[in-house]
LOFIMAR-793242 format. One record per residue (C-alpha): y negated, x negated, z negated; chain. Coordinates in nm, 2 decimals, padded with zeros to 4 digits, always signed. Example, Ala and Ser with C-alpha at 12.3 -4.5 7.8 and 13.67 -1.06 7.14 Angstrom:
// LOFIMAR-793242
<<+00.45; -01.23; -00.78>; "A">;
<<+00.11; -01.37; -00.71>; "A">;
// end
This chain:
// LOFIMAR-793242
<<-00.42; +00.75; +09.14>; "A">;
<<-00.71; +00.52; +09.09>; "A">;
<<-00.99; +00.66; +08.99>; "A">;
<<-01.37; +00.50; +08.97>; "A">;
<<-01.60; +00.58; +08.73>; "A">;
<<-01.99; +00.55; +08.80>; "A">;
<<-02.27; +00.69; +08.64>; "A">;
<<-02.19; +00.90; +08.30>; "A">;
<<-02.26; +01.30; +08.31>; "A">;
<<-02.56; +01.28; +08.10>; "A">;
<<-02.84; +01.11; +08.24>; "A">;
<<-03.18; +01.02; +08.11>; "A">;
<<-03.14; +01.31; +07.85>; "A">;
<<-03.01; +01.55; +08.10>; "A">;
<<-02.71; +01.70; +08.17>; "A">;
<<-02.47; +01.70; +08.51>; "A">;
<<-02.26; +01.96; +08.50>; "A">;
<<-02.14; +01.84; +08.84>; "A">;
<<-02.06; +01.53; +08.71>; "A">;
<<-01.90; +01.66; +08.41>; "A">;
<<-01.65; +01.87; +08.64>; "A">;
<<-01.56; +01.53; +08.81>; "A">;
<<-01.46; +01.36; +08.51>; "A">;
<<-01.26; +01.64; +08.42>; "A">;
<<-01.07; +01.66; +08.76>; "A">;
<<-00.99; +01.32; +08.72>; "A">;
<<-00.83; +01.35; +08.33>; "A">;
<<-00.64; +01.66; +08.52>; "A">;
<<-00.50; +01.46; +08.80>; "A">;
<<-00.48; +01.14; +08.61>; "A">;
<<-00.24; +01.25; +08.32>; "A">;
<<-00.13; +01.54; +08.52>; "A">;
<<-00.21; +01.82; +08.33>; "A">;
<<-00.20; +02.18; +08.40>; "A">;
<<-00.48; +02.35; +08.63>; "A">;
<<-00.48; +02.60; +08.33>; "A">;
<<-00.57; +02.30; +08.04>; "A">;
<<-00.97; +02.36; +08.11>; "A">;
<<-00.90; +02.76; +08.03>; "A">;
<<-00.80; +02.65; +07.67>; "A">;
<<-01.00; +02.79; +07.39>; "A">;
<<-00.97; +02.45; +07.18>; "A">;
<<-01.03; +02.23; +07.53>; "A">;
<<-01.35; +02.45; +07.58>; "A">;
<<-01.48; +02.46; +07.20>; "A">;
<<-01.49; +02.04; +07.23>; "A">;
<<-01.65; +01.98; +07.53>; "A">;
<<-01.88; +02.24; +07.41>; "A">;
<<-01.98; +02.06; +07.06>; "A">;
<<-02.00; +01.76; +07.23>; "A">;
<<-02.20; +01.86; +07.51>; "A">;
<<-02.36; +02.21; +07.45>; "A">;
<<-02.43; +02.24; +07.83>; "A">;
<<-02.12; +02.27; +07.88>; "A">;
<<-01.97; +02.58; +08.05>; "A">;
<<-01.64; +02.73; +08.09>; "A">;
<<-01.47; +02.65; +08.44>; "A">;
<<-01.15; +02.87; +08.52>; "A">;
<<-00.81; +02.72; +08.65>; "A">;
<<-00.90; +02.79; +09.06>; "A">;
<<-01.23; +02.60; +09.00>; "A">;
<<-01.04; +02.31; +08.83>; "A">;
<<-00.77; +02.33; +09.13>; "A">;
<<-01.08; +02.28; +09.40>; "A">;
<<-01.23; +02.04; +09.18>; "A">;
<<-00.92; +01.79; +09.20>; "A">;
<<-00.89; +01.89; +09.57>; "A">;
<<-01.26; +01.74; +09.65>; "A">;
<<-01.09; +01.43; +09.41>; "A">;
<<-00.84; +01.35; +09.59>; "A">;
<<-01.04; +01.36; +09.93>; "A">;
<<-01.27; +01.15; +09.79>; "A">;
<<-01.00; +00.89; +09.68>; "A">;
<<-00.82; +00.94; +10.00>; "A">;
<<-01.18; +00.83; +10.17>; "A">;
<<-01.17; +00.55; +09.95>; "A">;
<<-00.82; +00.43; +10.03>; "A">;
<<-00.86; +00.51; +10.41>; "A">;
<<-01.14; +00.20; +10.39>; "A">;
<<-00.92; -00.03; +10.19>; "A">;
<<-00.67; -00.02; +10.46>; "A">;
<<-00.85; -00.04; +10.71>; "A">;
<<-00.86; -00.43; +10.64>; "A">;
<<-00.52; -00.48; +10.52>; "A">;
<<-00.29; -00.63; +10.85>; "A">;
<<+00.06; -00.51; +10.77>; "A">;
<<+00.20; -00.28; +10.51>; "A">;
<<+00.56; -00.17; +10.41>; "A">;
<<+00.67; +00.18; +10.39>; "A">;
<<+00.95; +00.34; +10.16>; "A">;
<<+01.07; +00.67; +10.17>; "A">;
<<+01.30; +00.93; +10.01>; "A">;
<<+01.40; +01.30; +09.99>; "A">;
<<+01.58; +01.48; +09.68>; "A">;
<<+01.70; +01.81; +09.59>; "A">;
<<+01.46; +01.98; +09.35>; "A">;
<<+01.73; +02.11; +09.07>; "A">;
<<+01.48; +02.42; +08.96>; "A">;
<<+01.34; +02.52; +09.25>; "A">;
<<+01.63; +02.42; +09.51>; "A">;
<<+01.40; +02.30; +09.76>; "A">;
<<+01.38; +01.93; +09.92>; "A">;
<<+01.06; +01.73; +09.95>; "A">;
<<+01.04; +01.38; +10.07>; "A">;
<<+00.78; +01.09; +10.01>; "A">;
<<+00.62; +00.84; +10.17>; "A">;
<<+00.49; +00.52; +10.00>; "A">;
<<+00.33; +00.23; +10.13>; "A">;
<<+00.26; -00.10; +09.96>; "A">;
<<+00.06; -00.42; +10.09>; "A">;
<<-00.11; -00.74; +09.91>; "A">;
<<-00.44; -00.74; +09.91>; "A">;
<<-00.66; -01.06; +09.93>; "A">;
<<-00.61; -01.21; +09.57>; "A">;
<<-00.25; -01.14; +09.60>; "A">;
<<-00.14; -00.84; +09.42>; "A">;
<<+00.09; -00.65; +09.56>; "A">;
<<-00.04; -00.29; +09.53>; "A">;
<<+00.15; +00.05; +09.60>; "A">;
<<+00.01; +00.43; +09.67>; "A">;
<<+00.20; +00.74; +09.76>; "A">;
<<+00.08; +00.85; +10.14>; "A">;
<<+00.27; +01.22; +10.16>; "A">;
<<+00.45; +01.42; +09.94>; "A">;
<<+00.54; +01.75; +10.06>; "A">;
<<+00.84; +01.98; +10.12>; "A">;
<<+01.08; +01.92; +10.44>; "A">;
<<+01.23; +02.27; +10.53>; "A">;
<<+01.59; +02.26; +10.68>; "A">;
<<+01.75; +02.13; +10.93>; "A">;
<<+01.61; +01.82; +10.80>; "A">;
<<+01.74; +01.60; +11.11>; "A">;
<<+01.65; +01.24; +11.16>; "A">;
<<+01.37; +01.33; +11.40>; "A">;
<<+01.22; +01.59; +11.22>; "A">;
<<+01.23; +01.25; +10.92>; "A">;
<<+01.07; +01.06; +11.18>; "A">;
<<+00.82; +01.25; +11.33>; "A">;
<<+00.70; +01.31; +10.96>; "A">;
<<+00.66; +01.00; +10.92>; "A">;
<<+00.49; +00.89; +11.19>; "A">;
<<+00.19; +01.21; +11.18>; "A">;
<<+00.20; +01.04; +10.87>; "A">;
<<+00.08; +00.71; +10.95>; "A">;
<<-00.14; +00.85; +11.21>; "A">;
<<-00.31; +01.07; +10.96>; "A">;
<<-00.40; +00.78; +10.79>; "A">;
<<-00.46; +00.50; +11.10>; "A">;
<<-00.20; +00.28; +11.00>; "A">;
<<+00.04; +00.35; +11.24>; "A">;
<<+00.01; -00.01; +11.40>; "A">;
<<+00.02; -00.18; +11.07>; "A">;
<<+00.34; -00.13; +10.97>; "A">;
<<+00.59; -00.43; +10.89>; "A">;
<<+00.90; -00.26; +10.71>; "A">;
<<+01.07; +00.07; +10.61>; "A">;
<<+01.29; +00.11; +10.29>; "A">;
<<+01.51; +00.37; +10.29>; "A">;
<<+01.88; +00.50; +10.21>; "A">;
<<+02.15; +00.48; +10.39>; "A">;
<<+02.21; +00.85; +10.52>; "A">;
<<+02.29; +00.86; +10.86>; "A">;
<<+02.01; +01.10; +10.94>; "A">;
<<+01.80; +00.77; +10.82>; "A">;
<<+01.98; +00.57; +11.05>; "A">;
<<+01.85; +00.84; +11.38>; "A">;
<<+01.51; +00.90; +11.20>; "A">;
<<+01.47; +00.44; +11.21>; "A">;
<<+01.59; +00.49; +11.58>; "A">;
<<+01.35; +00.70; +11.65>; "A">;
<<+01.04; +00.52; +11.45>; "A">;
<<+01.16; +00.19; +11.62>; "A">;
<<+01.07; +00.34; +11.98>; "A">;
<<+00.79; +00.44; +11.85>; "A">;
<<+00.65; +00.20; +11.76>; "A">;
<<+00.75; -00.02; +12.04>; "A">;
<<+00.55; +00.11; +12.28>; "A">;
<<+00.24; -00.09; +12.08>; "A">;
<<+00.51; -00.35; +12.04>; "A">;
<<+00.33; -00.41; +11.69>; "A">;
<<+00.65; -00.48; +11.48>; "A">;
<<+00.74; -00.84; +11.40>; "A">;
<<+01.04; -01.01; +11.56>; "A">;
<<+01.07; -00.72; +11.78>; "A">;
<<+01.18; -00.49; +11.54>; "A">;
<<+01.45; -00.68; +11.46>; "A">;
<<+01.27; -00.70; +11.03>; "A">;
<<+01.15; -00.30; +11.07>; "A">;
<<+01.46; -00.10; +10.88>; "A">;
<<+01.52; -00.22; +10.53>; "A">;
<<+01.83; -00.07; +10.37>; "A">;
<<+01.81; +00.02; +10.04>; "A">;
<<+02.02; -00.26; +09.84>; "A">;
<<+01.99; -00.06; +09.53>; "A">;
<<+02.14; +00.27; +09.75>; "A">;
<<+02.43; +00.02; +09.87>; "A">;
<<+02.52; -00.07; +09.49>; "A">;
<<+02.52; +00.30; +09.37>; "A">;
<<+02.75; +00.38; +09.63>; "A">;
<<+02.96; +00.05; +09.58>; "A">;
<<+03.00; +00.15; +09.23>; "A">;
<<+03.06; +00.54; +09.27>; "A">;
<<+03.39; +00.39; +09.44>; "A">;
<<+03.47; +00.26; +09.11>; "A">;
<<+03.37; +00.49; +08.88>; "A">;
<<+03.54; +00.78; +09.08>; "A">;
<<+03.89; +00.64; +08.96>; "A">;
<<+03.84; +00.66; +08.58>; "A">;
<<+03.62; +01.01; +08.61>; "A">;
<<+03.85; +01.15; +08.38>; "A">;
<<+03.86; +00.90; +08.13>; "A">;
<<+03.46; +00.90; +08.15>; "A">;
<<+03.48; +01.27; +08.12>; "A">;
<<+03.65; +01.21; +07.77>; "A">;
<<+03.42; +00.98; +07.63>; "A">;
<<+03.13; +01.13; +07.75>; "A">;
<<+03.28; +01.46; +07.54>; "A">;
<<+03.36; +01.19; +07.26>; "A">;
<<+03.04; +01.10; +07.21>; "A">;
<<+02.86; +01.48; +07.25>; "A">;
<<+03.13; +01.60; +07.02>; "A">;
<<+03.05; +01.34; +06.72>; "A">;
<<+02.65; +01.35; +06.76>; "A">;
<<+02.64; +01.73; +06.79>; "A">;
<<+02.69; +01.74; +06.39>; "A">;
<<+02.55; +01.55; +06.12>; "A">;
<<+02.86; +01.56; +05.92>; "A">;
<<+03.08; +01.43; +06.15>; "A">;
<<+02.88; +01.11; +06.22>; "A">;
<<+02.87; +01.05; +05.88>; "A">;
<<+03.28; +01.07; +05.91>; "A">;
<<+03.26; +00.82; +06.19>; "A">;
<<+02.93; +00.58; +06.04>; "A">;
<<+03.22; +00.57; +05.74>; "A">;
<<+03.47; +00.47; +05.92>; "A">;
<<+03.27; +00.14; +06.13>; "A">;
<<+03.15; +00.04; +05.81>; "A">;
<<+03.52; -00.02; +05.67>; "A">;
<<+03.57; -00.21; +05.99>; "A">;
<<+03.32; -00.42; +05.95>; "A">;
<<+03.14; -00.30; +06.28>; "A">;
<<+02.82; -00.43; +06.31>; "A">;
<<+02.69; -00.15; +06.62>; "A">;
<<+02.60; +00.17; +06.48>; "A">;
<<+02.47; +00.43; +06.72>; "A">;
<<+02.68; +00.62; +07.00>; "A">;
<<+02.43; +00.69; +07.32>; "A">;
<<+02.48; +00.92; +07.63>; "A">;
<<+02.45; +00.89; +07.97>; "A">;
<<+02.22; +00.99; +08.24>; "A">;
<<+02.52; +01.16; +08.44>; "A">;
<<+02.29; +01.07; +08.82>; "A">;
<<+02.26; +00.71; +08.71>; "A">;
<<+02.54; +00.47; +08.75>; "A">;
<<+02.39; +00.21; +08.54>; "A">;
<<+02.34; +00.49; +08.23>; "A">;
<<+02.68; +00.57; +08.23>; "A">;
<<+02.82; +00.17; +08.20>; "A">;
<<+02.59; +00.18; +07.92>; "A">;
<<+02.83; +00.49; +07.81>; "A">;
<<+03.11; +00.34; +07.86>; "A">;
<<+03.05; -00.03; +07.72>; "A">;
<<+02.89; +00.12; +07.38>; "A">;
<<+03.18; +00.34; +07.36>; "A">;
<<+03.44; -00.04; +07.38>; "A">;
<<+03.23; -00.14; +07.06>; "A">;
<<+03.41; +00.13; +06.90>; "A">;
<<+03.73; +00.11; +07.05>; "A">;
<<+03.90; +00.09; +06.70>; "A">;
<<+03.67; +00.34; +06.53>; "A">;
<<+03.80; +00.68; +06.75>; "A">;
<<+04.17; +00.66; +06.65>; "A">;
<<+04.07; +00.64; +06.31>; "A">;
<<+03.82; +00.97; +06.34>; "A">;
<<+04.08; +01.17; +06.53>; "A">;
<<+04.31; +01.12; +06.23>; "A">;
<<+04.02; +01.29; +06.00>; "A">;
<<+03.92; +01.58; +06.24>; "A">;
<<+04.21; +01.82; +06.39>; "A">;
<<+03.93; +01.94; +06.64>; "A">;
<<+03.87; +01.58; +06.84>; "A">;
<<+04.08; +01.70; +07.13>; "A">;
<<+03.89; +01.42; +07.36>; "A">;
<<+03.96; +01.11; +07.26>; "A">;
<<+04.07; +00.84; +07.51>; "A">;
<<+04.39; +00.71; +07.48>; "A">;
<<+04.53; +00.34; +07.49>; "A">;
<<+04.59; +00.26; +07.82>; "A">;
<<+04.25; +00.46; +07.92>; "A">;
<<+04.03; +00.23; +07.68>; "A">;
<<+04.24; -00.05; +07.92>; "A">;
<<+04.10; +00.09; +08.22>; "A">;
<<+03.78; +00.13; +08.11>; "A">;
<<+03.77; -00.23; +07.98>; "A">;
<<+03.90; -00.37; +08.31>; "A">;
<<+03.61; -00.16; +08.49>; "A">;
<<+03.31; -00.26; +08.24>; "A">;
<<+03.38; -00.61; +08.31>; "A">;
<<+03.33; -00.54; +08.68>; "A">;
<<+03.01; -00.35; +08.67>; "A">;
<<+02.88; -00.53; +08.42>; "A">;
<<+02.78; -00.80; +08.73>; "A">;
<<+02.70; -00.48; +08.92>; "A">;
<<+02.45; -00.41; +08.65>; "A">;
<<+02.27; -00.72; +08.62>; "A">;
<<+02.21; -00.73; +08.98>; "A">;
<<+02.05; -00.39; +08.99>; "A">;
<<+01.82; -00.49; +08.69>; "A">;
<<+01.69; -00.81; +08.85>; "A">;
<<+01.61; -00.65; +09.21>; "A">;
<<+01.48; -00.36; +09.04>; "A">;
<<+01.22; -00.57; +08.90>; "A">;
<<+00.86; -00.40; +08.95>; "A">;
<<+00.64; -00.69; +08.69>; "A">;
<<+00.78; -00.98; +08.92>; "A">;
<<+00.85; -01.07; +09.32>; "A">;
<<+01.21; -00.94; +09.35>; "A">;
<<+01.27; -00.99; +09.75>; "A">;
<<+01.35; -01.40; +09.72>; "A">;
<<+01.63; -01.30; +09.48>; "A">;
<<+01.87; -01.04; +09.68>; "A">;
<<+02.04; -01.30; +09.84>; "A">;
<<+02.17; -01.49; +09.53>; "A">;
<<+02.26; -01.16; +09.36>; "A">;
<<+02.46; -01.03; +09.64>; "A">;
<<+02.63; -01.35; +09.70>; "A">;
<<+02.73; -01.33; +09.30>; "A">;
<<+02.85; -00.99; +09.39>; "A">;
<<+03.04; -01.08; +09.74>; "A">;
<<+03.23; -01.36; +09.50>; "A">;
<<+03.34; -01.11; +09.21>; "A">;
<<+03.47; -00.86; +09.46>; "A">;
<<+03.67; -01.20; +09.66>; "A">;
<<+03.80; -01.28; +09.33>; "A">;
<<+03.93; -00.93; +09.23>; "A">;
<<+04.03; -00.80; +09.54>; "A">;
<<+04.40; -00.97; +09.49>; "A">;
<<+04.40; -00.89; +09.12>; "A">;
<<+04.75; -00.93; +08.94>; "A">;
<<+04.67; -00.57; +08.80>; "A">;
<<+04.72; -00.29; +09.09>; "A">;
<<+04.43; -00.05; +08.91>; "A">;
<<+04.17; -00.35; +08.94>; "A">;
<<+04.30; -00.39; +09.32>; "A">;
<<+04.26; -00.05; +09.44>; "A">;
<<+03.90; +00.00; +09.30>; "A">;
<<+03.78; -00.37; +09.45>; "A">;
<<+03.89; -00.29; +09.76>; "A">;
<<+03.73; +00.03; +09.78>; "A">;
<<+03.42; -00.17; +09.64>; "A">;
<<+03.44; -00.43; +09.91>; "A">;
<<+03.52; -00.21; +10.22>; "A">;
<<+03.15; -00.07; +10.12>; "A">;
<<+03.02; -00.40; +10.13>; "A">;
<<+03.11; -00.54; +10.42>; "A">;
<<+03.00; -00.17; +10.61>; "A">;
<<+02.67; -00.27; +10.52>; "A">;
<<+02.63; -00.62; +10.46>; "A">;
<<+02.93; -00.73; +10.70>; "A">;
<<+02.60; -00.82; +10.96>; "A">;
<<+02.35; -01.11; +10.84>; "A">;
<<+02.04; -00.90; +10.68>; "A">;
<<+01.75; -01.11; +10.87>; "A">;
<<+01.51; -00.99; +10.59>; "A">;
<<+01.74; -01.07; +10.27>; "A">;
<<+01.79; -01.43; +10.43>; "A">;
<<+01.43; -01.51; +10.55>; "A">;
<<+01.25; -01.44; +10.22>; "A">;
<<+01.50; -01.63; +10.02>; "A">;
<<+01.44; -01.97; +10.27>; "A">;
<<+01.06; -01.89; +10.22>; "A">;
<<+01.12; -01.94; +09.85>; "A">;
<<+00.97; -02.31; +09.77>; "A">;
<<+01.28; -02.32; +09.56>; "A">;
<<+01.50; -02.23; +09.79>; "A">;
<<+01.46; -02.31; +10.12>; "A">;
<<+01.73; -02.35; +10.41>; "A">;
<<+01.96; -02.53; +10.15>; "A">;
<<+02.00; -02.13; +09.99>; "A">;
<<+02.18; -02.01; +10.31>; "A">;
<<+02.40; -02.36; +10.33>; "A">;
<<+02.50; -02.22; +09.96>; "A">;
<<+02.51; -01.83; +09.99>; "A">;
<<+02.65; -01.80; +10.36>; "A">;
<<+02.98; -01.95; +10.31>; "A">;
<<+03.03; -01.72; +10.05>; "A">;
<<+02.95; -01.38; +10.18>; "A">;
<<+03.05; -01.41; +10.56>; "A">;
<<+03.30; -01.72; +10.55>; "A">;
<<+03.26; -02.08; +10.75>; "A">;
<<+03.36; -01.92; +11.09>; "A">;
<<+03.07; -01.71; +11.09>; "A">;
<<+02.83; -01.90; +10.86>; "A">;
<<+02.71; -02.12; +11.13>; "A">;
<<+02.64; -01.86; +11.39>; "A">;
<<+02.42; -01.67; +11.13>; "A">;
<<+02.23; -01.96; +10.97>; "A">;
<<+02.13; -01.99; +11.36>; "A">;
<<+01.99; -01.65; +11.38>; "A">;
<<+01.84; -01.71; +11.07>; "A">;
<<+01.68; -02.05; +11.21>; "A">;
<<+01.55; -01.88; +11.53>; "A">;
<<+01.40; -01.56; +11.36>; "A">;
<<+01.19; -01.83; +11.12>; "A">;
<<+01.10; -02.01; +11.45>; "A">;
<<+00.96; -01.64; +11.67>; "A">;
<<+00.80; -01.53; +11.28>; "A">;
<<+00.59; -01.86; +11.30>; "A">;
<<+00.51; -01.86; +11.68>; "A">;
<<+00.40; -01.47; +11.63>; "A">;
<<+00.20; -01.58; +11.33>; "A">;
<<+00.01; -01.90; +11.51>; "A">;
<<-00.02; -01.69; +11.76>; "A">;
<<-00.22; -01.37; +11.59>; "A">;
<<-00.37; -01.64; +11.39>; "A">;
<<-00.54; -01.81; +11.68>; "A">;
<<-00.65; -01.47; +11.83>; "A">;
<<-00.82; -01.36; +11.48>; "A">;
<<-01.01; -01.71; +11.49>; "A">;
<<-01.10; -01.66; +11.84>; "A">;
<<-01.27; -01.33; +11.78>; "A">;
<<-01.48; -01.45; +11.49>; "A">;
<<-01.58; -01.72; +11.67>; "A">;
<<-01.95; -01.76; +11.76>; "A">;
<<-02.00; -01.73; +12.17>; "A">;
<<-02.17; -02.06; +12.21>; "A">;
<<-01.85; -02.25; +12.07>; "A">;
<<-01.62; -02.03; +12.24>; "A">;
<<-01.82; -02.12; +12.60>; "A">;
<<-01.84; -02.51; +12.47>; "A">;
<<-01.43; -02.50; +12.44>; "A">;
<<-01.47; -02.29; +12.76>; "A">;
<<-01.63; -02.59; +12.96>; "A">;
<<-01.40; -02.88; +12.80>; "A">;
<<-01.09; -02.72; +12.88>; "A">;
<<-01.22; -02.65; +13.24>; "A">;
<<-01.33; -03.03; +13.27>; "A">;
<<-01.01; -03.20; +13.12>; "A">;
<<-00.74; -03.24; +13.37>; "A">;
<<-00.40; -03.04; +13.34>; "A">;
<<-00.18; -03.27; +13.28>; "A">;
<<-00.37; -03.42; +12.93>; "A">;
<<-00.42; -03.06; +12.86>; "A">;
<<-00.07; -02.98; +12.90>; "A">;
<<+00.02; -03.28; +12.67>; "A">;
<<-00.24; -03.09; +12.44>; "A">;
<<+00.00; -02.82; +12.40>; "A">;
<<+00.30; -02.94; +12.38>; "A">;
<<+00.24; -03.12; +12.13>; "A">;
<<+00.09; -02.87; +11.96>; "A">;
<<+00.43; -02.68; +12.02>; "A">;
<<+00.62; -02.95; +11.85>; "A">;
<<+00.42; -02.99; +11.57>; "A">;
<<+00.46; -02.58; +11.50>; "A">;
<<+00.84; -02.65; +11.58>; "A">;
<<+00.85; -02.95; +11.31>; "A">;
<<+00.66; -02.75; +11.05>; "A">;
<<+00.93; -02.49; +11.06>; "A">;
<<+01.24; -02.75; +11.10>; "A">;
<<+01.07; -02.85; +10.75>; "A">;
<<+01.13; -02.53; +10.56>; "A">;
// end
């Protein structure tokens, strides 16, 4: 949460108490302690040597104290928006492990006017069961309308549960009856590429989950004692080894457990050796399974890089999904009549996944990579070929085409209606009286060739 700061608690000499309870609110919230923190004998005895006027505020006080915070930055935010045009949406629900309960959140990012792309969390908050798609989408939307944005929005992000797919459905009518969404809708539902990935890999990963079950004991086994990694440290410095450490894995992240299992290749030649010194290694992999897990590696590894780079939150990430999953489309073409049967059976799983969701052009994936200076139409002459084939490549290059040519139209068109409300009345009844006194038909060569130019300027990209 951003928080402002304004005029210090002590003023002239005097103290604000009031002031001083803001300030505190906003550590609580903004490092996310603990209502209970301000009831803390040490917490108290500073504030009260640095500012004897201070007095002792009790956890409900502090709770009401970040309430009026928060309503005050909500008023804050609720202005901000209220000049922002369009703005994206992603959401999400989870399971909470501890509590077993499900909440869901709402985000919504925009760019403001010096181009930064900024992000804020609308609604977080507990959805009971059933948890249908329009119980999702009527969430959402009360959501929007709480804060007035409900005819701002451009895009949803979300996974690819099929209650998501009902709750879009929903959204999309919606939202139709403004008819504020671009391209008719056609840009509004955003599938999580990420999501796609995860899944993509699961495939994968499911057919070794026994060897991953030994290595992931392997590792436990060997950190768990001091002794034995001094055994095993022995042992990769008589190989000449230059890697060191042993790591674990994240078991709900994909990409935590490649790490897993490619550290644990490094010392392929090291766990032979320790089983020989320790009767009590009952886990460690055997040949053929450090074959498997080799042949695997080397196909996430791509998997892994492409995550990383579209996961990117310090740079624009959106102009490179189409080069990544191209790279992706062509490892799975290439493997998916592999000499080796093991390497076969998880690429196909792999690929049947990707062409369930990216079997259909992704308007969204292809139009931001065109609008990429570097890029341009030349990326889909490139990428296309690749992922779809040259029977179909033509026919979705044209719906690319014609998506960039209604975006532009919509866009001259909302641009000429913001300039014609900010325009001062005596212009607006000048241009008033010299389109009434030309003829039609020099007015209609007026805008055509208007229409042509826009036409050009988009043939250009």
């Amino acid at each position: 949460m951003a928080v402002g700061s304004s005029l210090p608690p002590l003023i002239g000499g005097r103290f604000e108490m009031a002031r001083m309870r803001e300030l505190v609110a906003q550590w609580v919230l903004m490092h996310e302690h603990p209502f209970r923190v301000v009831e803390q004998e040490g917490f108290n005895n500073l504030l009260k040597y640095v500012t004897p006027g201070w007095e002792k505020i009790s956890r409900f006080t502090s709770k009401n104290d970040c309430m009026k915070v928060y309503e005050m930055e909500k008023k804050r935010l609720k202005a901000v928006l209220k000049n922002i045009d369009r703005i994206s949406l992603t959401t999400d629900l989870w399971n909470s492990s501890n509590q077993k309960l499900e909440y869901m959140v709402v985000m919504e990012h925009w760019i403001d006017t010096n181009w930064r792309l900024n992000k804020r969390v609308l609604s977080f908050v507990r959805l009971p069961p059933p948890r249908s798609g329009v119980q999702i989408a009527d969430h959402i939307f009360n959501c929007l309308q709480e804060w007035g944005i409900e005819n701002k929005i451009f895009t949803i992000s979300i996974n690819n549960a099929s209650t998501n797919d009902l709750a879009i459905k929903v959204l999309k009518e919606n939202f139709s009856i403004t008819k504020k969404l671009l391209c008719g809708g056609k840009l509004f539902h955003v599938r999580c590429c990420t999501h796609i990935l995860n899944i993509m890999v699961q495939d994968g990963l499911n057919q070794i989950r026994y060897i991953i079950k030994d290595v992931r004991d392997s590792v436990y086994y060997i950190n768990q004692s001091e002794i034995r990694l001094q055994i095993f440290s022995k042992i990769v410095q008589q190989l000449q080894l230059p890697h060191r450490m042993l790591i674990l894995d994240c078991k709900t992240r994909w990409n935590s457990t490649y790490e897993l299992l490619a550290t644990a290749l490094k010392f392929q030649r090291v766990f032979p050796r320790y089983f020989e010194k320790d009767q009590h290694f009952t886990s460690c992999p055997l040949d053929e399974d450090w074959d498997k897990m080799q042949r695997v590696c080397e196909i996430l590894k791509v998997f892994n890089v492409t995550t990383n780079i579209i996961s990117g939150s310090k740079y624009p990430t959106s102009n490179r999904f189409l080069a990544e999953l191209c790279k992706v489309k062509v490892l799975l073409d290439k493997h998916v009549e592999d000499e080796n049967e093991f390497v076969r059976t998880i690429v196909r799983k792999m690929k049947g996944k990707f062409d369930k969701y990216w079997g259909d052009c992704n308007l969204l994936i292809a139009i931001v990579a065109v609008l990429d200076p570097m890029c341009k139409m030349r990326v889909l002459d490139y990428a296309f070929p690749k992922i779809y084939g040259n029977l179909e490549a033509w026919v979705h290059y044209t719906t690319v085409r014609d998506a960039l040519y209604e975006l532009y139209r919509e866009y001259m068109a909302n641009s000429q209606s913001s300039a014609d409300q900010h325009m001062p009345a005596t212009r607006q009844d000048r241009r008033s009286e010299s389109e009434s006194g030309s003829g039609s038909g020099s007015g209609s060569r007026s805008r055509s060739g208007t229409n042509a130019d826009d036409d050009s300027s988009v043939g250009r990209l």
